[in-house]
C-alpha positions as protocol buffer text, in pm:
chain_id: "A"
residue {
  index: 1
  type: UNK
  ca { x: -21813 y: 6769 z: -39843 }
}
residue {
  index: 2
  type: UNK
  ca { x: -21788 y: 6621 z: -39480 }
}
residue {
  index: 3
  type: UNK
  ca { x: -21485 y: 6524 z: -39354 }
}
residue {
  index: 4
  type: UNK
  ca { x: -21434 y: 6203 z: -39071 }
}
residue {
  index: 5
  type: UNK
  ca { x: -21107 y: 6180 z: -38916 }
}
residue {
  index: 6
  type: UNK
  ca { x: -21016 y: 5842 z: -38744 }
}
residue {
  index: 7
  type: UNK
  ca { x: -20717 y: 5818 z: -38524 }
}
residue {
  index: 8
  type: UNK
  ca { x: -20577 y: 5473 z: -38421 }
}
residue {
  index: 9
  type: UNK
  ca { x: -20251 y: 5394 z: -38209 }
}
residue {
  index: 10
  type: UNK
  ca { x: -20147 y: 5789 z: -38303 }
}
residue {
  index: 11
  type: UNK
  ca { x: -20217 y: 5782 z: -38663 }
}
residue {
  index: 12
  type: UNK
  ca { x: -20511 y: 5961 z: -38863 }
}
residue {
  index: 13
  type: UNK
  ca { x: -20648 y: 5891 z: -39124 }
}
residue {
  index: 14
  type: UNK
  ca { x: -20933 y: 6122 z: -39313 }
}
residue {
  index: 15
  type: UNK
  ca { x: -21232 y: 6062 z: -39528 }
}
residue {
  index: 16
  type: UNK
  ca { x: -21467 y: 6271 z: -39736 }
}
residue {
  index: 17
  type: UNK
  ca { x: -21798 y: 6199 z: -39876 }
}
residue {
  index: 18
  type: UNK
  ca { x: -21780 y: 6206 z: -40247 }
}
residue {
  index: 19
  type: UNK
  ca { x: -22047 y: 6432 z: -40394 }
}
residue {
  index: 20
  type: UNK
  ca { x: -22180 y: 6126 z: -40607 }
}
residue {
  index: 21
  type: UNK
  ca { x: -22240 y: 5783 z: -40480 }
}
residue {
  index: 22
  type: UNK
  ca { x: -22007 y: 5535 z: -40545 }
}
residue {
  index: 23
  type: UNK
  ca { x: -22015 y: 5138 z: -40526 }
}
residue {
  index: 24
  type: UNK
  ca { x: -21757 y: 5032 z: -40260 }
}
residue {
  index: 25
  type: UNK
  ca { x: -21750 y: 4656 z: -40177 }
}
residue {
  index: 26
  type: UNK
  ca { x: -21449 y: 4653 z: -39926 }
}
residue {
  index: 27
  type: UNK
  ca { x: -21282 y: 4921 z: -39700 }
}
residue {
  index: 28
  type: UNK
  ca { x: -20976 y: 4830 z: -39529 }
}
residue {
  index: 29
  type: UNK
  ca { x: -20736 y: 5081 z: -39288 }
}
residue {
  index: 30
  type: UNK
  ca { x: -20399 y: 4982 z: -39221 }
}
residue {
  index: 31
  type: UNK
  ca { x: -20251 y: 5096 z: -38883 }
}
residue {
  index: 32
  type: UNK
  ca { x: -19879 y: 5141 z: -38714 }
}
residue {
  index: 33
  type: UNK
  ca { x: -20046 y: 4823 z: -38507 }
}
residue {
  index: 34
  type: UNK
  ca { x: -19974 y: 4455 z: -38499 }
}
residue {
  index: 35
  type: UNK
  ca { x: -20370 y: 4400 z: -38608 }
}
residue {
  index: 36
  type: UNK
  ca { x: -20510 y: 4561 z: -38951 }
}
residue {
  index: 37
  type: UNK
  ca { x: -20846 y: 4681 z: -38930 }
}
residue {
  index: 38
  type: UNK
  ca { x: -21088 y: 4564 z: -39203 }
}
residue {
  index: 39
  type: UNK
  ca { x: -21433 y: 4634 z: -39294 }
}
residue {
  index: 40
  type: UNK
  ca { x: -21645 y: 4470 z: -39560 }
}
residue {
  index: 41
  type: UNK
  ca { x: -21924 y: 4669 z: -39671 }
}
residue {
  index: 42
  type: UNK
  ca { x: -22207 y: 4426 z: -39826 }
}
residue {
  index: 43
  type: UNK
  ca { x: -22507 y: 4528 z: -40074 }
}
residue {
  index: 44
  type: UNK
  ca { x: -22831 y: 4589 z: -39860 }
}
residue {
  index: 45
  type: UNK
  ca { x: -23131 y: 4464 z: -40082 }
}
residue {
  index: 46
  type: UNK
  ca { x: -23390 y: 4716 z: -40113 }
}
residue {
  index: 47
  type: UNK
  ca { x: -23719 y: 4640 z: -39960 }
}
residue {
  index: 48
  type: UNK
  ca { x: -24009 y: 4774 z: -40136 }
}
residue {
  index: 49
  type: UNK
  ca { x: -24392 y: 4665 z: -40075 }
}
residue {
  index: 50
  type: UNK
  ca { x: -24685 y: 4807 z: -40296 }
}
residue {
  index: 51
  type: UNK
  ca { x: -24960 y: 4839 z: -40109 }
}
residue {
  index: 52
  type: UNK
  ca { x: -25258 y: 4773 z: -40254 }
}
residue {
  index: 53
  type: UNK
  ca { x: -25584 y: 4899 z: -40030 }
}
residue {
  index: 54
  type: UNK
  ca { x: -25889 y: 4664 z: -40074 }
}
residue {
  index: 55
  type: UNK
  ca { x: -26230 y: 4917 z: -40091 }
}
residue {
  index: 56
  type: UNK
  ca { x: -26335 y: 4982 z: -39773 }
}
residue {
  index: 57
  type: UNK
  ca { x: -26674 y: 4819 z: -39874 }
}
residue {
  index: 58
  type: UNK
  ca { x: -26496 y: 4509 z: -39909 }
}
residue {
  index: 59
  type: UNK
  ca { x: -26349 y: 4527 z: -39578 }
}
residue {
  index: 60
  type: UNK
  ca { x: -26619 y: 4626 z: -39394 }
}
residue {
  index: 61
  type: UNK
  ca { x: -26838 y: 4297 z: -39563 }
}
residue {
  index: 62
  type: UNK
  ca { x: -26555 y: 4115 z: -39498 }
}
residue {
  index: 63
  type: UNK
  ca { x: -26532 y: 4188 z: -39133 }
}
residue {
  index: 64
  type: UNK
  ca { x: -26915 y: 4143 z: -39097 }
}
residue {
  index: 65
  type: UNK
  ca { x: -26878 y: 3759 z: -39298 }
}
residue {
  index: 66
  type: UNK
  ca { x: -26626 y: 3730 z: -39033 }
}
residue {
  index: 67
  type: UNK
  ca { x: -26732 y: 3845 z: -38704 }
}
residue {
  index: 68
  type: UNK
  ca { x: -27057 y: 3575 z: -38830 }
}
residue {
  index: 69
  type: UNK
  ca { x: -26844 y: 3280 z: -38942 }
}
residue {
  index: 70
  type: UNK
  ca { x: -26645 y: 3295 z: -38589 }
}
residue {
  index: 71
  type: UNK
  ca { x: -26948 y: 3399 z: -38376 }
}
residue {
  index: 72
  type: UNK
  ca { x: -26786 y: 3698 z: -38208 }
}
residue {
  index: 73
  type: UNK
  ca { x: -26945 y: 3853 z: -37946 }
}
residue {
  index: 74
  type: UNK
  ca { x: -27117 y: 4163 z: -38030 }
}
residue {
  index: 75
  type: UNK
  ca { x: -26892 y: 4465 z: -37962 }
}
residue {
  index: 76
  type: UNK
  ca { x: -26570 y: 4257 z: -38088 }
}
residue {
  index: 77
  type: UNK
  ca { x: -26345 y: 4521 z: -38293 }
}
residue {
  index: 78
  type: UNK
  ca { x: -26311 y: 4352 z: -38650 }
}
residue {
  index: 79
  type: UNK
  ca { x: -26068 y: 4587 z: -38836 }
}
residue {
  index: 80
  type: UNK
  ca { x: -25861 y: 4504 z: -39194 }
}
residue {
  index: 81
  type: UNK
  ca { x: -25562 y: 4425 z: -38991 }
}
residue {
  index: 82
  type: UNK
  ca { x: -25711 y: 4168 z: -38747 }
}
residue {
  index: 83
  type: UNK
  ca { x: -25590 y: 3827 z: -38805 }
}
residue {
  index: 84
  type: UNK
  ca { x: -25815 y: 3543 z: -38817 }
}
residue {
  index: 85
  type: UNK
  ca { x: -25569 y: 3363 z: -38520 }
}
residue {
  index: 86
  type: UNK
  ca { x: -25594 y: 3656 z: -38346 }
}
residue {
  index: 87
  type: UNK
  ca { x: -25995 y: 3605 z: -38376 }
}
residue {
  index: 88
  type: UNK
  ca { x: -25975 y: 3269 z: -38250 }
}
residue {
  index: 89
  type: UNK
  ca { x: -25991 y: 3096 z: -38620 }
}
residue {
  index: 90
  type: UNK
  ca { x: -25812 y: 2778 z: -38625 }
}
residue {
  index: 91
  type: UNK
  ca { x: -25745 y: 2638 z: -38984 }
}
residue {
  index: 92
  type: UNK
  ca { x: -26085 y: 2485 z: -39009 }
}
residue {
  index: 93
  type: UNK
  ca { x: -26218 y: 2879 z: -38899 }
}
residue {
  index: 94
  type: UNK
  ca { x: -26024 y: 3017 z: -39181 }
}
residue {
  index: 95
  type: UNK
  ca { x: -26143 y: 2737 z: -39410 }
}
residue {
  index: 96
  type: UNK
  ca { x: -26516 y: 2805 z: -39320 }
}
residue {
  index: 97
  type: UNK
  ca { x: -26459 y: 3225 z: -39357 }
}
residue {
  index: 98
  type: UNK
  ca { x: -26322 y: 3138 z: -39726 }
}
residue {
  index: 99
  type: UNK
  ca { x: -26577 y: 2931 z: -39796 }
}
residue {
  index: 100
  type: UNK
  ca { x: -26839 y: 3192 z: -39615 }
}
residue {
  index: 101
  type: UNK
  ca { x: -26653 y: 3445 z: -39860 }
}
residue {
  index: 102
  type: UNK
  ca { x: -26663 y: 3294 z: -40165 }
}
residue {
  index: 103
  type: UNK
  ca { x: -27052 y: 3247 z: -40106 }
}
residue {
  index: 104
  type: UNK
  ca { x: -27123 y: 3598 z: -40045 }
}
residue {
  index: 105
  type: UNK
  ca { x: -26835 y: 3751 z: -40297 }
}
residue {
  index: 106
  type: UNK
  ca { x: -27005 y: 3468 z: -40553 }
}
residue {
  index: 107
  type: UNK
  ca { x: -26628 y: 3403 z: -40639 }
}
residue {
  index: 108
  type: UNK
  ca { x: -26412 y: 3086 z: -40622 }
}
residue {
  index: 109
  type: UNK
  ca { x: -26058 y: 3087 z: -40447 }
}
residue {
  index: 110
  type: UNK
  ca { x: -25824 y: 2843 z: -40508 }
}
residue {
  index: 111
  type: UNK
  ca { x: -25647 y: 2676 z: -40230 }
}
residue {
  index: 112
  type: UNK
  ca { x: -25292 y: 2847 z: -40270 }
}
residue {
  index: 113
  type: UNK
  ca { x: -25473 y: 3160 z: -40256 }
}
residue {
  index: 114
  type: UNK
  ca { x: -25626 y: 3073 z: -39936 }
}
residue {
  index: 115
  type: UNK
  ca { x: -25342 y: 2997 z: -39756 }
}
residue {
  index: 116
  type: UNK
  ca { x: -25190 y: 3310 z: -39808 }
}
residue {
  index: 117
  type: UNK
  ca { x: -25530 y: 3468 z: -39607 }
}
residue {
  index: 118
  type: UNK
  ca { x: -25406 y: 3599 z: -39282 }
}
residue {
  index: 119
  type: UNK
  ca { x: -25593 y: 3917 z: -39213 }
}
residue {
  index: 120
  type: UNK
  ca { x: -25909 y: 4064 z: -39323 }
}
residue {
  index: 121
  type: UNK
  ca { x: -25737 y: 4304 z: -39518 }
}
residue {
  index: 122
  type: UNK
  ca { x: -25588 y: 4005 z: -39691 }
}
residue {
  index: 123
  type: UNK
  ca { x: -25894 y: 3858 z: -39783 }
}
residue {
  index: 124
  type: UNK
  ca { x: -26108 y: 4139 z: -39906 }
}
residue {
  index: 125
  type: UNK
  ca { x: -25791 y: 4264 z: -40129 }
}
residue {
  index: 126
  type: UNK
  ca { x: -25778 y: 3929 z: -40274 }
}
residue {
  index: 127
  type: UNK
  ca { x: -26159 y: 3924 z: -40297 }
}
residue {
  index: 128
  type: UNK
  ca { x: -26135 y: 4255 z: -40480 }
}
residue {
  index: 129
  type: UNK
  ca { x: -25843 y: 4116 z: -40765 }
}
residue {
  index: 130
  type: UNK
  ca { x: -26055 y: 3815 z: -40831 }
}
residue {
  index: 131
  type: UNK
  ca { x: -26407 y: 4069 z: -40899 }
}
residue {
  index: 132
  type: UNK
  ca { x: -26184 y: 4322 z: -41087 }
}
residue {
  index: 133
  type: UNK
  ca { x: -25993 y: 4036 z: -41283 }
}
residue {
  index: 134
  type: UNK
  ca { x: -26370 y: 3868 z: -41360 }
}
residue {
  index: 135
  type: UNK
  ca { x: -26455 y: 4149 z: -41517 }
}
């Protein structure tokens, strides 16, 4: 058990870590001084992302569909985390890549879907749930 000691205006005060975890939704410490201390501890919301990899044979097509709709010069890096803005790709790019997708994928996207296209990574995972969910 670890111990903290906190002295303020000559007075100490100790805490220990409990060995279990405990919910605590306000600390206060009351001194010898005009002023109390207080601290409010609020609940941190855990951020968890699932990462779902689209095939690399996806990507790579992808990339290729892309580097073609845009007209990149040859040698351009085209990687799953490029974004189309980065690329150049104004909205009407972006709408021209789905579109260029969708022809070579042979799938249909619908326009929410779309929007939420940022990346090549992006695309070819979406591309891969609408094959798998085809299926």
């Amino acid at each position: 058990m670890a111990a903290f000691t906190t002295t303020a205006a000559g007075s100490a005060v100790a805490f220990a870590r409990p060995a279990k975890a405990i919910n605590v939704s306000s600390v206060s410490f009351a001194g010898l001084m005009k002023n109390n201390v207080a601290f409010t501890l609020q609940p941190v919301t855990q951020r968890f992302a699932v990462l779902r990899a689209a095939k690399k044979e996806t990507v790579e097509k992808v990339c290729d569909i892309v580097k073609k709709q845009l007209v990149l010069p040859e040698g351009t890096d085209v990687t799953g985390a490029s974004k189309f803005t980065d690329l150049g790709a104004d909205s009407l790019d972006t709408v021209e890549i789905v579109m260029g997708l969708e022809e070579a994928f042979k799938i249909s996207v619908d326009e929410s879907s779309a929007q939420s296209i940022a990346t090549v990574e992006d695309a070819a995972e979406l591309i891969d749930k609408i094959v798998s969910n085809a299926k």
